[in-house]
MARBA-3410 file (N, C-alpha, C, O; in Angstrom, 1 decimal):
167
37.4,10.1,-139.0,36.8,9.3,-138.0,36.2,10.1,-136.9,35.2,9.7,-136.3 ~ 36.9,11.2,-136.7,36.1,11.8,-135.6,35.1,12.5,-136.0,34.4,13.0,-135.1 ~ 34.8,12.9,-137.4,33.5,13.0,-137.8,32.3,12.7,-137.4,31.3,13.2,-136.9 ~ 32.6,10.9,-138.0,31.8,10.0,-137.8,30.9,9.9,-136.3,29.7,9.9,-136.1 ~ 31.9,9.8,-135.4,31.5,10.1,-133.8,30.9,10.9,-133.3,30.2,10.7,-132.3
31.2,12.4,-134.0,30.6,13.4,-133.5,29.0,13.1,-133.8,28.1,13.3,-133.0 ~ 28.8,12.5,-135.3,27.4,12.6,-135.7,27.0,11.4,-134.9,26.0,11.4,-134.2 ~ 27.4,10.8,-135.1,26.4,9.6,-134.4,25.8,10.0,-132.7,24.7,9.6,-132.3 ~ 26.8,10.8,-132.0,26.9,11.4,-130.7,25.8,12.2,-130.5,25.2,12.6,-129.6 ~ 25.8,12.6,-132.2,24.6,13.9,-132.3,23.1,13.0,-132.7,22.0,13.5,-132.6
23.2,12.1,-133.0,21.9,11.5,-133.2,21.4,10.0,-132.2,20.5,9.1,-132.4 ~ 22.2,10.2,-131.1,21.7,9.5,-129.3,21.3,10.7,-128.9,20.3,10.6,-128.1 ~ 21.6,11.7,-129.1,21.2,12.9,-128.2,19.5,13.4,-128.8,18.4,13.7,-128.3 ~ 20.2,13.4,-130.1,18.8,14.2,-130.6,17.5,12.9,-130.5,16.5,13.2,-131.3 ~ 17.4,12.3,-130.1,16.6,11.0,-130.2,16.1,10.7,-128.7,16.9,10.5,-127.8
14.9,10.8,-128.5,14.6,10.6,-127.2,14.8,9.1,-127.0,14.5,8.2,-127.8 ~ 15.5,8.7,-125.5,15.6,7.6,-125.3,14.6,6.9,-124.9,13.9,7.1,-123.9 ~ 14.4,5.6,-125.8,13.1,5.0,-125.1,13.4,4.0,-124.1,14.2,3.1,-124.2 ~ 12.5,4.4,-122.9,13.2,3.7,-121.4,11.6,2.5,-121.7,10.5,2.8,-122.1 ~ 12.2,1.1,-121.3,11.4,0.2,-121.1,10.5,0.5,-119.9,11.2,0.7,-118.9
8.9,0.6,-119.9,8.3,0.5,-119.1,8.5,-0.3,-117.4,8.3,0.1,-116.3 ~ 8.9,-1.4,-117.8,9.2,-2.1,-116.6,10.8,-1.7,-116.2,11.1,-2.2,-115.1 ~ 11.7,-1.1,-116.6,12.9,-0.7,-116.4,12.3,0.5,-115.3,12.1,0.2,-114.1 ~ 12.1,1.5,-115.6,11.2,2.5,-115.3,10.4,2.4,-114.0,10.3,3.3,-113.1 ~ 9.7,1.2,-113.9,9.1,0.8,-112.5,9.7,0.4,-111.8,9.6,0.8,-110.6
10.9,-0.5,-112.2,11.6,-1.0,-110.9,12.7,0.1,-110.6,13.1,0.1,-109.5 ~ 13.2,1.2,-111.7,14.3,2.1,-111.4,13.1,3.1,-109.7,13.6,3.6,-108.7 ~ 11.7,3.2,-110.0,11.2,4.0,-109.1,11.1,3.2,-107.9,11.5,3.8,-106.9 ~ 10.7,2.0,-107.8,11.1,0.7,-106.5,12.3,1.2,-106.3,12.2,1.5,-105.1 ~ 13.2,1.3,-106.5,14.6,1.2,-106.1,14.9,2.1,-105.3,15.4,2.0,-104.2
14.3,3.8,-106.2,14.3,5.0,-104.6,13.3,4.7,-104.2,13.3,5.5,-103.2 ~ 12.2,4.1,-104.2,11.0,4.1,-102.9,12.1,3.0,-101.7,12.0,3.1,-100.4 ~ 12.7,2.3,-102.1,13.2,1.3,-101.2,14.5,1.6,-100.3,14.8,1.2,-99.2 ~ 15.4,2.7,-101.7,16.4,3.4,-100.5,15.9,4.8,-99.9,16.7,5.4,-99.3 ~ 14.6,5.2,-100.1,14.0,6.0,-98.9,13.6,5.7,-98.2,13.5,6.4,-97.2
13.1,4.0,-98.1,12.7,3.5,-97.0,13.8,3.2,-95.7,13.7,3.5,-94.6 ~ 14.7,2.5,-96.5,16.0,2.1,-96.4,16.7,3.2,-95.2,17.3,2.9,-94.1 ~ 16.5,4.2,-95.6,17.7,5.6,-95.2,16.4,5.9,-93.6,16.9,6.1,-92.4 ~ 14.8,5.9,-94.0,13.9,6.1,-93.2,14.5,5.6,-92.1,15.1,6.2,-91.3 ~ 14.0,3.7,-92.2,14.2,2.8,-91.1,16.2,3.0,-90.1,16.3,2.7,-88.9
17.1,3.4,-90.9,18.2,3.3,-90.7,17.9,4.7,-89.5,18.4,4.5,-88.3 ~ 17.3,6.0,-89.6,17.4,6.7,-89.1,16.3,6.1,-87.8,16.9,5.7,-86.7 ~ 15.2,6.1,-87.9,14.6,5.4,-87.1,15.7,4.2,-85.7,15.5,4.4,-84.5 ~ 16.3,3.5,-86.1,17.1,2.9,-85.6,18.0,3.6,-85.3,18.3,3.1,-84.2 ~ 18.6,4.6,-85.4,19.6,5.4,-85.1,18.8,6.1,-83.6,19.6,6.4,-82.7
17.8,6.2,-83.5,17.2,7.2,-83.0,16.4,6.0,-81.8,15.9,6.5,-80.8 ~ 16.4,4.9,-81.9,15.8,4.0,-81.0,17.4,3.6,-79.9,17.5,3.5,-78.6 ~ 18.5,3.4,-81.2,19.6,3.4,-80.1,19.8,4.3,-79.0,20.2,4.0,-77.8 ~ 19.5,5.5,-79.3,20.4,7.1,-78.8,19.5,7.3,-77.7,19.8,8.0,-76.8 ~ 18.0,6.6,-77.8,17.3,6.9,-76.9,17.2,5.6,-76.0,16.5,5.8,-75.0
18.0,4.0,-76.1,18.0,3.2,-75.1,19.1,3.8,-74.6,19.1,3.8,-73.4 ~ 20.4,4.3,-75.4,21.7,4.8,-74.5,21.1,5.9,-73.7,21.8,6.0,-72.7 ~ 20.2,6.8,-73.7,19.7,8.1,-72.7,18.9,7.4,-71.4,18.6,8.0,-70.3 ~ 18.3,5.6,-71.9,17.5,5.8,-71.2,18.2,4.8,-69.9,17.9,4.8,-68.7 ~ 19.4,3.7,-70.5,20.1,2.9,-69.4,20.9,4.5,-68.4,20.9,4.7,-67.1
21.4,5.3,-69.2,22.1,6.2,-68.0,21.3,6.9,-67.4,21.7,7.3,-66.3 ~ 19.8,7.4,-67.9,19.1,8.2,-66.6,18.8,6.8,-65.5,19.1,7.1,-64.4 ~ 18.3,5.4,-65.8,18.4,4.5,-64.9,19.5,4.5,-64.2,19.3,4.9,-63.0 ~ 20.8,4.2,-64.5,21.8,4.5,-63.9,22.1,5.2,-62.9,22.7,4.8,-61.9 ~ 21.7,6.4,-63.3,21.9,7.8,-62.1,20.8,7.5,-61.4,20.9,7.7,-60.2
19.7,7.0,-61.7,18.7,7.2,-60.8,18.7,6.2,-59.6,18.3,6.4,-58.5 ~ 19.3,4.8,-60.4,19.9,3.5,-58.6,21.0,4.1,-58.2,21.3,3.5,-57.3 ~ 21.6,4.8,-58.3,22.8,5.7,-58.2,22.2,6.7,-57.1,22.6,6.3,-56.0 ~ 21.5,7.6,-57.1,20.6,8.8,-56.2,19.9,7.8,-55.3,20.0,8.1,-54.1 ~ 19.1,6.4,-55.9,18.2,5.4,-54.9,19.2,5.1,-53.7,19.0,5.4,-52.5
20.6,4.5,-54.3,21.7,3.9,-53.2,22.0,5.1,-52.2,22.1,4.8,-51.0 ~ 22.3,6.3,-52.6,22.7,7.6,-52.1,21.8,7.9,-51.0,22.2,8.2,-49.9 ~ 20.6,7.7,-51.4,19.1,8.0,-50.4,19.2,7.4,-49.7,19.4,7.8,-48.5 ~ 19.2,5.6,-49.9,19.2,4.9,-48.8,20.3,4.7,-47.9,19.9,4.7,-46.8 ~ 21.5,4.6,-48.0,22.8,4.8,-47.3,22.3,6.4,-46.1,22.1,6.3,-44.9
22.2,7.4,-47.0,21.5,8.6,-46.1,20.6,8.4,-44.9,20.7,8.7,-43.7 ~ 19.7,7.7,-45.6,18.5,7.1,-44.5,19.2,6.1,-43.1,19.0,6.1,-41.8 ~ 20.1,5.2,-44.1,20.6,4.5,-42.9,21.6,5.1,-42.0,21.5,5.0,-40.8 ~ 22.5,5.8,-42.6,23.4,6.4,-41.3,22.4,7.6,-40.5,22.8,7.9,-39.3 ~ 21.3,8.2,-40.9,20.2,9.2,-40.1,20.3,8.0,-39.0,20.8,8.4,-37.9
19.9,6.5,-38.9,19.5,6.1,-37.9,20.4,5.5,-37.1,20.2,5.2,-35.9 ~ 21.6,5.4,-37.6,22.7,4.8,-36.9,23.2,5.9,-36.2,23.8,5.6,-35.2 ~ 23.2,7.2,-36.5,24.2,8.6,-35.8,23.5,8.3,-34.1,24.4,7.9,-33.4 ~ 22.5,8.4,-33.6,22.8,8.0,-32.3,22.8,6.5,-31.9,22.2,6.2,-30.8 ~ 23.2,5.7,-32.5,24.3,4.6,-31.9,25.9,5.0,-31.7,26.7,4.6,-31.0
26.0,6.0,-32.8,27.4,6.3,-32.7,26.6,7.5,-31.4,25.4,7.3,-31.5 ~ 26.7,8.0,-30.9,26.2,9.1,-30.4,26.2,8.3,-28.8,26.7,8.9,-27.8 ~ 25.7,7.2,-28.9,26.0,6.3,-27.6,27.2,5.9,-27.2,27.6,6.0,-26.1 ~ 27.5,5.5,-28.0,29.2,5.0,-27.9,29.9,5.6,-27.5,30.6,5.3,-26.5 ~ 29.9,7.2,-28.5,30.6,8.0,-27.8,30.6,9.0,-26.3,31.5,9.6,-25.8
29.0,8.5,-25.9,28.7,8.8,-24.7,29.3,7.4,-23.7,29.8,7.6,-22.6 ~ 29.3,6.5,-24.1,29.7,5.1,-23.5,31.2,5.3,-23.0,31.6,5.4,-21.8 ~ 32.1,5.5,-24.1,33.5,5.9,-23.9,33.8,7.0,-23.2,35.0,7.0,-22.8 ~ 33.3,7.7,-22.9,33.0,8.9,-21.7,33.0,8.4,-20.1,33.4,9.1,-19.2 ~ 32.4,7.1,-20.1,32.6,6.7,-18.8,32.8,5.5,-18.5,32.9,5.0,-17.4
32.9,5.0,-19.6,33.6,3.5,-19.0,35.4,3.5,-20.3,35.3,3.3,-21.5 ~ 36.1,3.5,-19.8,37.4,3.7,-20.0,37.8,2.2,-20.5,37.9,1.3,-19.6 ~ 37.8,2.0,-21.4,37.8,0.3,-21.9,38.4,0.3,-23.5,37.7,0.7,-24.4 ~ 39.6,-0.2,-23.7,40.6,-0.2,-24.6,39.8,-0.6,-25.8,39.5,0.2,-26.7 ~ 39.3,-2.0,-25.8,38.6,-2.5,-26.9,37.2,-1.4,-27.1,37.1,-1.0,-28.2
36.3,-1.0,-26.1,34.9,0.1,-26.8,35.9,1.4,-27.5,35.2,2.3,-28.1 ~ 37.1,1.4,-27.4,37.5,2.6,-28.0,38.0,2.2,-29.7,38.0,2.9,-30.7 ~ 38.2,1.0,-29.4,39.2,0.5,-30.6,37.1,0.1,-31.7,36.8,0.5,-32.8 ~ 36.3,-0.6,-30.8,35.2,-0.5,-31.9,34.7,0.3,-32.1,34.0,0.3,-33.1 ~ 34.9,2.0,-30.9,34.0,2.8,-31.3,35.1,3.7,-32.9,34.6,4.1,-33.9
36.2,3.7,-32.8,37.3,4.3,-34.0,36.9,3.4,-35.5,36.8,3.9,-36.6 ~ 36.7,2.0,-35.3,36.7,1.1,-36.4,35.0,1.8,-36.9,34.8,2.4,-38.0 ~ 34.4,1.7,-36.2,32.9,1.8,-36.4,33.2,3.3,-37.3,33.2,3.3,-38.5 ~ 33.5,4.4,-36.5,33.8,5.8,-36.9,34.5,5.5,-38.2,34.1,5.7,-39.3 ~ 35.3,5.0,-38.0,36.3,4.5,-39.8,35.2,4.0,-41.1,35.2,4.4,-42.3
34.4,3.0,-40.5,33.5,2.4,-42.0,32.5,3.7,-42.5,32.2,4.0,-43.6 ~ 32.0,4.3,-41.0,31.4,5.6,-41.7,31.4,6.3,-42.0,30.4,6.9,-42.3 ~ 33.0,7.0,-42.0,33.6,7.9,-43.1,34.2,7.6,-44.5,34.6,8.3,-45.4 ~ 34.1,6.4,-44.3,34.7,5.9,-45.5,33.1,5.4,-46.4,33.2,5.2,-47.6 ~ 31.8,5.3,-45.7,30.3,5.6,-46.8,30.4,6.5,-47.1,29.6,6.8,-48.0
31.1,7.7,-46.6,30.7,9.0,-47.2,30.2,10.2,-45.5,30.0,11.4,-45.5 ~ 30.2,9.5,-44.8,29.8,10.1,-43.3,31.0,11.3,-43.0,32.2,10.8,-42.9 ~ 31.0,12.6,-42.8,31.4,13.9,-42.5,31.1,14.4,-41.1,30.0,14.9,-40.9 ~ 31.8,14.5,-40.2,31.5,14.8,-39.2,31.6,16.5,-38.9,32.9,16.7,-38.9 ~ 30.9,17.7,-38.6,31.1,18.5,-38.9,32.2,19.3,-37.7,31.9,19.1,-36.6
33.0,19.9,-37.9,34.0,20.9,-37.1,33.3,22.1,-36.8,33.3,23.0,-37.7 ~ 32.3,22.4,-35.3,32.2,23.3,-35.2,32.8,24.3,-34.3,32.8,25.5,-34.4 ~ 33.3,23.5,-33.3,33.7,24.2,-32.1,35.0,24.9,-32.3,36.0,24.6,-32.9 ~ 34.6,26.5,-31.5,34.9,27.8,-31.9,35.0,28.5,-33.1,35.8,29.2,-33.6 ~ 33.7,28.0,-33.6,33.3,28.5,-35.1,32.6,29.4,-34.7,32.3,29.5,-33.5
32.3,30.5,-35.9,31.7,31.4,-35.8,30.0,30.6,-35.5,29.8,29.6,-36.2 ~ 29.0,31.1,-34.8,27.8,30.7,-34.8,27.2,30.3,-36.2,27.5,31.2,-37.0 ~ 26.2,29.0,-36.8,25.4,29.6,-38.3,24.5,28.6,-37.7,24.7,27.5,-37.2 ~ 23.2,29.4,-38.0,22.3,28.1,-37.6,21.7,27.4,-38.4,20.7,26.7,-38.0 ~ 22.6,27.3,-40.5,22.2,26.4,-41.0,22.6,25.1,-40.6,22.0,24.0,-40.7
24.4,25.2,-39.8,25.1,23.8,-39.1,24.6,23.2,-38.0,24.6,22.0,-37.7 ~ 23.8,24.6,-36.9,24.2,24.0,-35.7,22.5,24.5,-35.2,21.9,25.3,-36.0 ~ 22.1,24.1,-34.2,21.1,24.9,-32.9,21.7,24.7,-32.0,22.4,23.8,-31.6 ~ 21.0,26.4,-31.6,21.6,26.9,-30.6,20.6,26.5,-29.2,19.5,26.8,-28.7 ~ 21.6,25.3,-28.7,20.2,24.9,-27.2,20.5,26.1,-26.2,19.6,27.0,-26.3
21.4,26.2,-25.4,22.0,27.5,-25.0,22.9,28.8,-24.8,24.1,28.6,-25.1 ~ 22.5,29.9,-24.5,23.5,31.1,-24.5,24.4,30.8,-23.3,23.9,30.3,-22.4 ~ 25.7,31.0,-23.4,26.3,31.4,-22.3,27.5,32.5,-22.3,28.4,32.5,-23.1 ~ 27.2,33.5,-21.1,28.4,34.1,-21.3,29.6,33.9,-21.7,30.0,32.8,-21.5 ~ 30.5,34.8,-22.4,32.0,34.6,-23.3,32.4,35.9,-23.6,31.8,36.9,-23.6
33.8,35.6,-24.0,34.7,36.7,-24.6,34.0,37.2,-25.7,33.6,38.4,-25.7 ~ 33.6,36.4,-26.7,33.1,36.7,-27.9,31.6,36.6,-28.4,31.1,35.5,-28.2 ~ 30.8,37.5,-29.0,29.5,36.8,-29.3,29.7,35.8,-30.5,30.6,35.5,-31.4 ~ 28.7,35.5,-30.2,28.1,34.0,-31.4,29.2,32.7,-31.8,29.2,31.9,-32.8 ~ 30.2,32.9,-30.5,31.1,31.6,-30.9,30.9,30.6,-30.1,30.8,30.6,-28.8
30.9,29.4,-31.1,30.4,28.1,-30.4,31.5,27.7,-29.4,32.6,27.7,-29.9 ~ 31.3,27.5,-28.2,32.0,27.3,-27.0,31.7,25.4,-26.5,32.6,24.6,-26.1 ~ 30.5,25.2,-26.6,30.4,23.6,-27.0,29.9,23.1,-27.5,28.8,23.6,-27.7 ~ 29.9,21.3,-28.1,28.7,21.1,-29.0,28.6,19.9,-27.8,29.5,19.3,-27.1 ~ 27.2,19.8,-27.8,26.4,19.1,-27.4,26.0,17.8,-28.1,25.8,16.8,-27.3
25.9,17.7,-29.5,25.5,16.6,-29.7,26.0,17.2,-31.4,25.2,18.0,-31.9 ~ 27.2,16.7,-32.2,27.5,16.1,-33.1,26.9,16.5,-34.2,25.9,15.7,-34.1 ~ 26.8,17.2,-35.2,26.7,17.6,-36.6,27.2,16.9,-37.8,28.3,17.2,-38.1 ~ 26.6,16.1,-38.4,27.0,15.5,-39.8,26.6,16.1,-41.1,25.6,16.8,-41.2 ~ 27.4,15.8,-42.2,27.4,15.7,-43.6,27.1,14.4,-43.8,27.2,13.5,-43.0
26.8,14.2,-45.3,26.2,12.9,-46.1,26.6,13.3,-47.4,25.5,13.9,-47.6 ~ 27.2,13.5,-48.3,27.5,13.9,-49.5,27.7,15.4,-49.6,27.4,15.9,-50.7 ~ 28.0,15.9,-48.8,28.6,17.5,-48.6,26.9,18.2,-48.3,26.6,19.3,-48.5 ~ 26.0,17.1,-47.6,24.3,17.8,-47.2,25.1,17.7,-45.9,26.1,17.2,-45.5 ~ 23.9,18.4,-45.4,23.7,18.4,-43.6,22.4,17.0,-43.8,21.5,16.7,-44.5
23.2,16.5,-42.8,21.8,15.3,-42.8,21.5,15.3,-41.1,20.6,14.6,-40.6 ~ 22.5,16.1,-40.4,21.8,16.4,-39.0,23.0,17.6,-38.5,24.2,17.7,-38.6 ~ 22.0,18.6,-37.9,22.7,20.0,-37.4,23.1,19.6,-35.9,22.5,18.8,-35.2 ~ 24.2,20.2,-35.6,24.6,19.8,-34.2,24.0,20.9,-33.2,23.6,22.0,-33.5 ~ 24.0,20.4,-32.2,23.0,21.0,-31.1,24.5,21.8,-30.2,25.6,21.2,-30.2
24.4,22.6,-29.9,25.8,23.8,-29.5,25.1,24.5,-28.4,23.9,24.6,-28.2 ~ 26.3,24.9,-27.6,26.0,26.1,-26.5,27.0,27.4,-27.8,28.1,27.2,-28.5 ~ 26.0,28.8,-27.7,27.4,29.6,-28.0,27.0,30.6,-26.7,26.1,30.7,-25.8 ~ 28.7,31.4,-27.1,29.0,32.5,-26.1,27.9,33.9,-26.6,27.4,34.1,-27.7 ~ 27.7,34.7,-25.2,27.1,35.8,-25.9,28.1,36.9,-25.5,28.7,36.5,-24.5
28.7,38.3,-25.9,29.7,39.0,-25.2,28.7,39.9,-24.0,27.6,40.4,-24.4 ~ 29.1,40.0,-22.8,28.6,40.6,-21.9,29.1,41.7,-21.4,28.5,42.2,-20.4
END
């Protein structure tokens, strides 16, 4: 019996197979269609990856828009606060102190830094220097004049300082 199989095994092989013409056309349709298939799938793959790149550069970029504008708005608000704090200077009044702290509160909490310079060493990326005045020490700020801020770890205004010069 296993004769038999062998030869017959041997005579499918030795025999070219005759493939139907139309079997044949539609077998090459079939990879023209899963090349297309695999084409368009990549295509698609590639239209996703670039709406996901393009919602998060939008993203970051109303993100930098909001950043700018908040910046812009506290640039024009710092001398209101600037007033206030000159206000409370001479009129001694429980409530201008309690709005000028609340007020100071909401703008540190946008992101508003108020800079610490006094008895810092002099830098005139923080501060200008309006006047010298004699001191123990050179280049240490002895007073500030008018208030220095941050806005997201920028200078968005340098404070105006007297420093000491040593004499």
């Amino acid at each position: 019996m296993d004769k038999k199989q062998t030869k017959t095994d041997q005579k499918k092989t030795d025999k070219p197979v005759a493939i139907n013409p139309e079997i044949e056309k539609l077998n090459q349709e079939i990879v023209l269609l899963k090349e297309q298939i695999e084409e368009f799938k990549n295509k698609y793959l590639r239209a996703i990856a670039d709406y996901q790149n393009l919602e998060k550069r939008v993203g970051e970029e109303r993100f930098e828009l909001m950043k700018m504008a908040n910046k812009n708005l506290l640039v024009q608000i710092l001398p209101f606060l600037d007033n206030l704090e000159k206000a409370e200077v001479f009129v001694k009044d429980q409530g201008l102190k309690i709005s000028k702290d609340h007020f100071i509160q909401i703008l540190k909490e946008a992101g508003l830094e108020e800079m610490d310079l006094l008895n810092k060493d002099f830098d005139p990326i923080f501060a200008e220097a309006i006047d010298i005045i004699p001191g123990k020490e050179d280049n240490k700020i002895v007073e500030v004049l008018k208030k220095g801020y941050k806005f997201e770890d920028k200078i968005i205004r340098v404070a105006q300082v007297k420093v000491s010069k040593k004499l």
